[in-house]
PDB file as gemmi writes it, atoms N, CA and C in Angstrom:
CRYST1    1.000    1.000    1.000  90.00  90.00  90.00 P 1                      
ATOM      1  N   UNK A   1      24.405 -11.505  45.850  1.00  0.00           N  
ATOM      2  CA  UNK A   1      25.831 -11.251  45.746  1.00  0.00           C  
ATOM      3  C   UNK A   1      26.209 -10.903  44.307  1.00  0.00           C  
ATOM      4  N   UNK A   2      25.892 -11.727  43.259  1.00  0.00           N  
ATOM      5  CA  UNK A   2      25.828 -11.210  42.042  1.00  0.00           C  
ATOM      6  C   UNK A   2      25.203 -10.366  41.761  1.00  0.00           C  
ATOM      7  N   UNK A   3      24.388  -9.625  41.990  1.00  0.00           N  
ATOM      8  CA  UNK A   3      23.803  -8.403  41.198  1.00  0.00           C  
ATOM      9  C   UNK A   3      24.719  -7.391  41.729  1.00  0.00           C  
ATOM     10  N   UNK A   4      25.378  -7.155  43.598  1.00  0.00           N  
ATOM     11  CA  UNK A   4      26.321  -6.299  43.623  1.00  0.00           C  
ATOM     12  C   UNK A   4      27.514  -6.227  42.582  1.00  0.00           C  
ATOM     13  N   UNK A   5      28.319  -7.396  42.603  1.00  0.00           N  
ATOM     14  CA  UNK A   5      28.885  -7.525  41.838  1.00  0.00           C  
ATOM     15  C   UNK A   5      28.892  -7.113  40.256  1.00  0.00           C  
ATOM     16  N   UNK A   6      27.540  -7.278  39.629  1.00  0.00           N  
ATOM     17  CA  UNK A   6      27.382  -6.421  38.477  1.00  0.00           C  
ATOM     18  C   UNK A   6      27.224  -5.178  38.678  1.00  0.00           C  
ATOM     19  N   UNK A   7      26.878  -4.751  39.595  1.00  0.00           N  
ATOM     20  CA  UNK A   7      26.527  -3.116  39.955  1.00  0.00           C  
ATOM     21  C   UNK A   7      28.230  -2.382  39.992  1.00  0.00           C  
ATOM     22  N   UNK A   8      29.270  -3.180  40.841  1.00  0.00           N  
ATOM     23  CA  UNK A   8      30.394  -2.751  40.749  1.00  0.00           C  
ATOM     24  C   UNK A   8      31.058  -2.425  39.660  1.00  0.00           C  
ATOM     25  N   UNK A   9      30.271  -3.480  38.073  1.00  0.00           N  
ATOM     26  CA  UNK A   9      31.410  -3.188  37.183  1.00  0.00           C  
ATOM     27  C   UNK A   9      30.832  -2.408  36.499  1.00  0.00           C  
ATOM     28  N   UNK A  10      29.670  -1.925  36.837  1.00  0.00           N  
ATOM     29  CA  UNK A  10      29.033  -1.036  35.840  1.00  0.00           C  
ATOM     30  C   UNK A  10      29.651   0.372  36.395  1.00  0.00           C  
ATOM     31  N   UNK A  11      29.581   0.665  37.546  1.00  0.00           N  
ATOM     32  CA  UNK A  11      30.016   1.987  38.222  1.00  0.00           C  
ATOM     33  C   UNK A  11      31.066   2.253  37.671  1.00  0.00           C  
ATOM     34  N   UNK A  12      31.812   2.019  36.904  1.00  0.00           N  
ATOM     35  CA  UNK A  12      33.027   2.726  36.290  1.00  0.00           C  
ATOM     36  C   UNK A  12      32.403   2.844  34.964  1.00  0.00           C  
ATOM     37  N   UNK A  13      31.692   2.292  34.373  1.00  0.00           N  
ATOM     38  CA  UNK A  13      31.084   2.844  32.903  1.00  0.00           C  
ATOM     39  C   UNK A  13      30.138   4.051  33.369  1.00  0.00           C  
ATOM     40  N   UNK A  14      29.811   4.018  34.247  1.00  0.00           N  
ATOM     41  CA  UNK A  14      29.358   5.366  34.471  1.00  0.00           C  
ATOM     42  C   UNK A  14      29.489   6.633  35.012  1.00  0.00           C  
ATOM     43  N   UNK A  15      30.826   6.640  35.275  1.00  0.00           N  
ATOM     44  CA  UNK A  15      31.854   7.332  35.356  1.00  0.00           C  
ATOM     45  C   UNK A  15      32.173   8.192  34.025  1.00  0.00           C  
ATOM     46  N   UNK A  16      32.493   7.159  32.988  1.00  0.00           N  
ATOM     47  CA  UNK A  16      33.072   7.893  32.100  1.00  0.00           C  
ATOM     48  C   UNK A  16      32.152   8.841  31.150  1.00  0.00           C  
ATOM     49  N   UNK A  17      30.679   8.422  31.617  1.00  0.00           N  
ATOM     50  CA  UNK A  17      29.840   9.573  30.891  1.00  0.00           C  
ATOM     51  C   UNK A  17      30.049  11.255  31.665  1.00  0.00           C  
ATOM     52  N   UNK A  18      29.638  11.971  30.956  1.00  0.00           N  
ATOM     53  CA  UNK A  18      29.728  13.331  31.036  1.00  0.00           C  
ATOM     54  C   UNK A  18      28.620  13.391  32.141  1.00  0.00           C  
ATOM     55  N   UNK A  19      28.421  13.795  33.231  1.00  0.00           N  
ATOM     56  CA  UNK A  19      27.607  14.045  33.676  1.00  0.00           C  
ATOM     57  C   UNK A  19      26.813  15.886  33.685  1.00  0.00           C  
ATOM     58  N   UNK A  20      27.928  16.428  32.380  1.00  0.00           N  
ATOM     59  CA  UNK A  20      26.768  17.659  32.013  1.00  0.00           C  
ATOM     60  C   UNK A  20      26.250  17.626  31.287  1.00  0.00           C  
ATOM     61  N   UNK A  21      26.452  16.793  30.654  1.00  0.00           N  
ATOM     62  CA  UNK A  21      25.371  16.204  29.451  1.00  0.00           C  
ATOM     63  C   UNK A  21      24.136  15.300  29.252  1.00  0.00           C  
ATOM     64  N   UNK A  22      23.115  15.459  28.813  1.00  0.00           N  
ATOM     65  CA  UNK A  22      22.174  15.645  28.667  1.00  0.00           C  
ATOM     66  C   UNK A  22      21.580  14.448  27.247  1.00  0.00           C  
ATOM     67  N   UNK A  23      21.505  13.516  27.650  1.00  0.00           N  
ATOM     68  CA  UNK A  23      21.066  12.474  26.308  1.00  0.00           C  
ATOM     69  C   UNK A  23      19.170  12.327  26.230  1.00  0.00           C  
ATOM     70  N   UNK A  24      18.431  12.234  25.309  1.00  0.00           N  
ATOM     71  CA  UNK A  24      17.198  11.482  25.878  1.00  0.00           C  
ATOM     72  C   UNK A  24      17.366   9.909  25.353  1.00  0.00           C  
ATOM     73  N   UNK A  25      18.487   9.454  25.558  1.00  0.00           N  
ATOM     74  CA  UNK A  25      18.310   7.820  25.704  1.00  0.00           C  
ATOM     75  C   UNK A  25      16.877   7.280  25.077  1.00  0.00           C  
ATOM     76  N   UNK A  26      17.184   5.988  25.626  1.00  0.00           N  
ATOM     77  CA  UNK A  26      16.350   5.154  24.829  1.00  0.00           C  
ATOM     78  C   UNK A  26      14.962   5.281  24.539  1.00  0.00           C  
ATOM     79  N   UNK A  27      14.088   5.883  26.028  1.00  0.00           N  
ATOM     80  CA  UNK A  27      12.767   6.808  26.236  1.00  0.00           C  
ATOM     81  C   UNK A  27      12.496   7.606  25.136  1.00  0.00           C  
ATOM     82  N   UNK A  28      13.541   8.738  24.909  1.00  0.00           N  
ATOM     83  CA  UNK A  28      13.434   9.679  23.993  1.00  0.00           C  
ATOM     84  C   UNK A  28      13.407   9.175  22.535  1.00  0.00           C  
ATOM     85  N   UNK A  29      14.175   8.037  21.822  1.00  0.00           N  
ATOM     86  CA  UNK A  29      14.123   7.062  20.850  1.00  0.00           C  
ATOM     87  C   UNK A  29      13.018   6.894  20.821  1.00  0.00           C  
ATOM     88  N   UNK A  30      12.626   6.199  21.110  1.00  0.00           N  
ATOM     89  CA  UNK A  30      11.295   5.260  21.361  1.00  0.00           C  
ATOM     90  C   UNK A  30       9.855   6.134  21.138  1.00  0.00           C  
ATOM     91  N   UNK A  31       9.666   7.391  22.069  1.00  0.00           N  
ATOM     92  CA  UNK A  31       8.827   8.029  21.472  1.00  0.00           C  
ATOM     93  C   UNK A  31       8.865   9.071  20.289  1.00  0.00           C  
ATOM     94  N   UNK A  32      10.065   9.036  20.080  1.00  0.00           N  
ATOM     95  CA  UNK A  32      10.205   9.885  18.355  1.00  0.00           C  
ATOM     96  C   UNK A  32      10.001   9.054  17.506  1.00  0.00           C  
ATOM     97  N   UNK A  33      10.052   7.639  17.630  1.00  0.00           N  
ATOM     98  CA  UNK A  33      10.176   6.690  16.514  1.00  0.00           C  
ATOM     99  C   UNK A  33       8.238   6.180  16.656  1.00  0.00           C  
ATOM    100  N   UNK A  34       7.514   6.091  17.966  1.00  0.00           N  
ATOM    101  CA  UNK A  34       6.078   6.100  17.778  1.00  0.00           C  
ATOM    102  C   UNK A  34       5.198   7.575  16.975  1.00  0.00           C  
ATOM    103  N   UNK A  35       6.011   8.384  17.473  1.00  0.00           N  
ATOM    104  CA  UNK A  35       6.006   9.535  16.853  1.00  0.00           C  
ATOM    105  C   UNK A  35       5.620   9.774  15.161  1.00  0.00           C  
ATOM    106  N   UNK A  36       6.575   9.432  14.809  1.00  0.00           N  
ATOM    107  CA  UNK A  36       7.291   9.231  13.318  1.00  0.00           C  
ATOM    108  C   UNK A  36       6.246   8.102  12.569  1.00  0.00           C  
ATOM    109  N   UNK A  37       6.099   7.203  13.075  1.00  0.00           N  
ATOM    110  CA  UNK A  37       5.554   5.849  12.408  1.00  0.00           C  
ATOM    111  C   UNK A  37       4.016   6.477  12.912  1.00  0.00           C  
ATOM    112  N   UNK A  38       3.560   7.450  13.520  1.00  0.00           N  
ATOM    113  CA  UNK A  38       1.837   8.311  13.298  1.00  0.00           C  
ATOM    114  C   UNK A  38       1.555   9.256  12.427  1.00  0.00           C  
ATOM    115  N   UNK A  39       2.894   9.720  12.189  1.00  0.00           N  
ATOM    116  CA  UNK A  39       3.015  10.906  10.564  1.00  0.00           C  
ATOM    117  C   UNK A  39       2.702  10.361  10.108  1.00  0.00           C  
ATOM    118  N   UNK A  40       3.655   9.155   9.962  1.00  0.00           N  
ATOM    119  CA  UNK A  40       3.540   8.578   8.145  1.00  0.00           C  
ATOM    120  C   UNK A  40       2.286   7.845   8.360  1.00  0.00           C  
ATOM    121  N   UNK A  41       1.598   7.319   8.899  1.00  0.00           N  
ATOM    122  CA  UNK A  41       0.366   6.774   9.059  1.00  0.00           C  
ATOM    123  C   UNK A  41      -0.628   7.745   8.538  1.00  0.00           C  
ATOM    124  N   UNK A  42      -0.610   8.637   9.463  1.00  0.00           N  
ATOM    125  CA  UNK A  42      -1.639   9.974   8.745  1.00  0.00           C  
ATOM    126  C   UNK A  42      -1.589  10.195   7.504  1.00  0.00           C  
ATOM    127  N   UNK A  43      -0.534  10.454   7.353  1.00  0.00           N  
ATOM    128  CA  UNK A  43      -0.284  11.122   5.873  1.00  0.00           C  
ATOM    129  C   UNK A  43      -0.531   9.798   4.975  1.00  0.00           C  
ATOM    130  N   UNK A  44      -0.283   8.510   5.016  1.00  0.00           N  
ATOM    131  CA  UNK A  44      -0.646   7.631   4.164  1.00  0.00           C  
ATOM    132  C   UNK A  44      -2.429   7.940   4.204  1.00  0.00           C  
ATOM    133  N   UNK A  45      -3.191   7.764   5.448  1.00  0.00           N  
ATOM    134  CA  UNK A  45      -4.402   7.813   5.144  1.00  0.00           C  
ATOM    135  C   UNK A  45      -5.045   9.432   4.432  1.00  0.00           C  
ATOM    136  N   UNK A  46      -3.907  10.756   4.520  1.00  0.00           N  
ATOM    137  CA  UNK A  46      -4.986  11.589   4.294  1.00  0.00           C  
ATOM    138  C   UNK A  46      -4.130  11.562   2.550  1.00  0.00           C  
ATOM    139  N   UNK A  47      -3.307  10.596   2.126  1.00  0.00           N  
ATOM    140  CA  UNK A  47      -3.128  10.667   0.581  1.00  0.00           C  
ATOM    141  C   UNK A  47      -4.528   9.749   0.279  1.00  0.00           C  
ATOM    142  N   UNK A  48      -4.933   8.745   0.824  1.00  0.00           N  
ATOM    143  CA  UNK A  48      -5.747   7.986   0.364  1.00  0.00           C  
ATOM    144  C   UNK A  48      -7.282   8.867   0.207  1.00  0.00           C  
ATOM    145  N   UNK A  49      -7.510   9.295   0.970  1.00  0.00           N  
ATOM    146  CA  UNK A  49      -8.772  10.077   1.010  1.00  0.00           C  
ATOM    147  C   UNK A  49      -8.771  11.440   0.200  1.00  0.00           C  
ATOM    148  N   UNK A  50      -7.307  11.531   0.415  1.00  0.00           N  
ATOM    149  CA  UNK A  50      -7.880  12.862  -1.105  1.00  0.00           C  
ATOM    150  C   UNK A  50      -7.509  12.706  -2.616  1.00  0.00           C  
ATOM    151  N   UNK A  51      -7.334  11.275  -2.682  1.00  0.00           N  
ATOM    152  CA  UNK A  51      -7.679  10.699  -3.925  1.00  0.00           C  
ATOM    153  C   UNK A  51      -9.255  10.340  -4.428  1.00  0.00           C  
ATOM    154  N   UNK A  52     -10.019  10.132  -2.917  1.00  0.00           N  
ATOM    155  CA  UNK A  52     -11.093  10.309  -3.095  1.00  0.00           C  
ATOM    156  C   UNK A  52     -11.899  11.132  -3.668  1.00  0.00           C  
ATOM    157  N   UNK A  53     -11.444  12.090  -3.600  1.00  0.00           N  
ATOM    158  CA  UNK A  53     -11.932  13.520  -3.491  1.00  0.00           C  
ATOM    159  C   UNK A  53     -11.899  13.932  -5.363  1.00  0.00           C  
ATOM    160  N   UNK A  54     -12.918  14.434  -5.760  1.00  0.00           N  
ATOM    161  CA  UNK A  54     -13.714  15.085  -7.081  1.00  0.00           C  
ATOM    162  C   UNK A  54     -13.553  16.292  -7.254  1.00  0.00           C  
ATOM    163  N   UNK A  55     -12.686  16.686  -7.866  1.00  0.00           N  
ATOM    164  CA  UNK A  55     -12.426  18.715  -7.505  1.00  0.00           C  
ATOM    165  C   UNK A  55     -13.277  19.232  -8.446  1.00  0.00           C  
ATOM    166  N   UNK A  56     -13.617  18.186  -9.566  1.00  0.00           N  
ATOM    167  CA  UNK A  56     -14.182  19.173 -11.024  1.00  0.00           C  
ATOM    168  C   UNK A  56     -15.480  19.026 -10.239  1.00  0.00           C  
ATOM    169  N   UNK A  57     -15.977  20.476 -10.436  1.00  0.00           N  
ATOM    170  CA  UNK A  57     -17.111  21.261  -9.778  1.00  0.00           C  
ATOM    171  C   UNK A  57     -18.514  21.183 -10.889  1.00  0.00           C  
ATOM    172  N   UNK A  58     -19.404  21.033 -10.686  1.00  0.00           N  
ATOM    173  CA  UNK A  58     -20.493  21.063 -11.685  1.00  0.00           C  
ATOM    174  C   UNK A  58     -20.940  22.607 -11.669  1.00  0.00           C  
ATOM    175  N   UNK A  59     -21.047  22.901 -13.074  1.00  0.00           N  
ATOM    176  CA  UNK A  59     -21.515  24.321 -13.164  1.00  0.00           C  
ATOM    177  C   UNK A  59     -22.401  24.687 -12.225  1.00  0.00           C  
ATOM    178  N   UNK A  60     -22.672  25.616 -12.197  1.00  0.00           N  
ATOM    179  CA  UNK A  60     -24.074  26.523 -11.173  1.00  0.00           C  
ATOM    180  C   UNK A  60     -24.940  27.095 -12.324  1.00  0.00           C  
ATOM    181  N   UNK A  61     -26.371  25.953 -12.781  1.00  0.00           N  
ATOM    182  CA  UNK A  61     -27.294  26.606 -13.806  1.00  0.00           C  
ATOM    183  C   UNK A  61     -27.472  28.568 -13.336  1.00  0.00           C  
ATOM    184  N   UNK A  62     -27.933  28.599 -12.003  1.00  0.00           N  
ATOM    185  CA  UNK A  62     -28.637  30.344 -12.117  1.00  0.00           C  
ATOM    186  C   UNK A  62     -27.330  31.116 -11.696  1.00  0.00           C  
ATOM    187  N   UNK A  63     -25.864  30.997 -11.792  1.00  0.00           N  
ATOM    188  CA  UNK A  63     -25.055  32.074 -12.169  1.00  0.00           C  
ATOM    189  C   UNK A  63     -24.776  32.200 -13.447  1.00  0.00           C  
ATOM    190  N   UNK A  64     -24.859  30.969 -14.096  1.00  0.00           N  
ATOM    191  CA  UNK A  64     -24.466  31.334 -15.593  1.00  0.00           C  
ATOM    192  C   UNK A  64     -25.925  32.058 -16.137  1.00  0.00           C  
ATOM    193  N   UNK A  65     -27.088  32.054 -15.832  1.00  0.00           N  
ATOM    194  CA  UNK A  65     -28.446  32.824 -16.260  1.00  0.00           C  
ATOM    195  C   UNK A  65     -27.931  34.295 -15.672  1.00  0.00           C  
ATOM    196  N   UNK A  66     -27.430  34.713 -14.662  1.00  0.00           N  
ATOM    197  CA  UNK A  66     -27.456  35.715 -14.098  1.00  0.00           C  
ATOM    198  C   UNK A  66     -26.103  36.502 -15.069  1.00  0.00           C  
ATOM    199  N   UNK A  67     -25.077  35.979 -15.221  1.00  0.00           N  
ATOM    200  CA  UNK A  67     -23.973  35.864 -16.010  1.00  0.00           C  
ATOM    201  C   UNK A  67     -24.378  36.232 -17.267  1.00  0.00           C  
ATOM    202  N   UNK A  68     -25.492  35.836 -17.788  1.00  0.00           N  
ATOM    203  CA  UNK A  68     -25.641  35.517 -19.549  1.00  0.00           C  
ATOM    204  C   UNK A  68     -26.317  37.279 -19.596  1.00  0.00           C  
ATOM    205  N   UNK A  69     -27.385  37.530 -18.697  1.00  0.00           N  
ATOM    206  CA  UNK A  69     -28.569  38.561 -18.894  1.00  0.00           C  
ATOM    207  C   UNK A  69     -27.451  39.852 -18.377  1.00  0.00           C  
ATOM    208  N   UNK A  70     -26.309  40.036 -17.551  1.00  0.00           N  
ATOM    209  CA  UNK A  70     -25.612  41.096 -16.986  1.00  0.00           C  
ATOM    210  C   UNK A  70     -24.995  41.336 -18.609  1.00  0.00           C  
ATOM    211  N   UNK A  71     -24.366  39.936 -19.302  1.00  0.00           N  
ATOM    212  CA  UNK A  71     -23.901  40.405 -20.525  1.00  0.00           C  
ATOM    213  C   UNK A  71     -24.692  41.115 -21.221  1.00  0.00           C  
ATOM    214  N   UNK A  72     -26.004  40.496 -21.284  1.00  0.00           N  
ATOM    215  CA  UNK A  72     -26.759  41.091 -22.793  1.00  0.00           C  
ATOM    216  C   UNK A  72     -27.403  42.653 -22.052  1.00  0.00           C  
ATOM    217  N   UNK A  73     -27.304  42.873 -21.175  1.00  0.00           N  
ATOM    218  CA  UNK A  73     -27.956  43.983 -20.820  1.00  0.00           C  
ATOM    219  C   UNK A  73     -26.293  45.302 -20.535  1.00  0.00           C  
ATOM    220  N   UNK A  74     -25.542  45.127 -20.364  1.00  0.00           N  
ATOM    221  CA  UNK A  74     -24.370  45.770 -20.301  1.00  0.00           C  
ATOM    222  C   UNK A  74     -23.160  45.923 -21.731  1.00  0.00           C  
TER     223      UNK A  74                                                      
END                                                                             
């Protein structure tokens, strides 16, 4: 008997929504916000790992030989 009763007073709050309109409610929340909190996850781990990362390159001994002899011969 009570749950009709709550069902009755809700039926007028749902009335006053638009029914051409179009919300993604709480569902739609919920997975933008799991969403959101996997960016920033990623992106925290791929800042961490390319701090890892060594960009200064070690010379290449036989281009600079190949480099040195194109000079002295040109």
């Amino acid at each position: 008997m009570s749950a009709s009763l709550a069902l009755t007073h809700l039926v007028p709050l749902a009335k006053e929504v638009d029914e051409n309109k179009v919300t993604p409610g709480v569902l739609g929340f919920i997975v933008f916000a799991v969403m959101a909190l996997a960016v920033w996850g990623l992106m925290k781990s791929m800042n961490k790992h390319m701090q890892k990362v060594d960009f200064k390159e070690a010379p290449d001994a036989e281009a600079e030989k190949k480099a040195d002899s194109a000079a002295q011969t040109g």
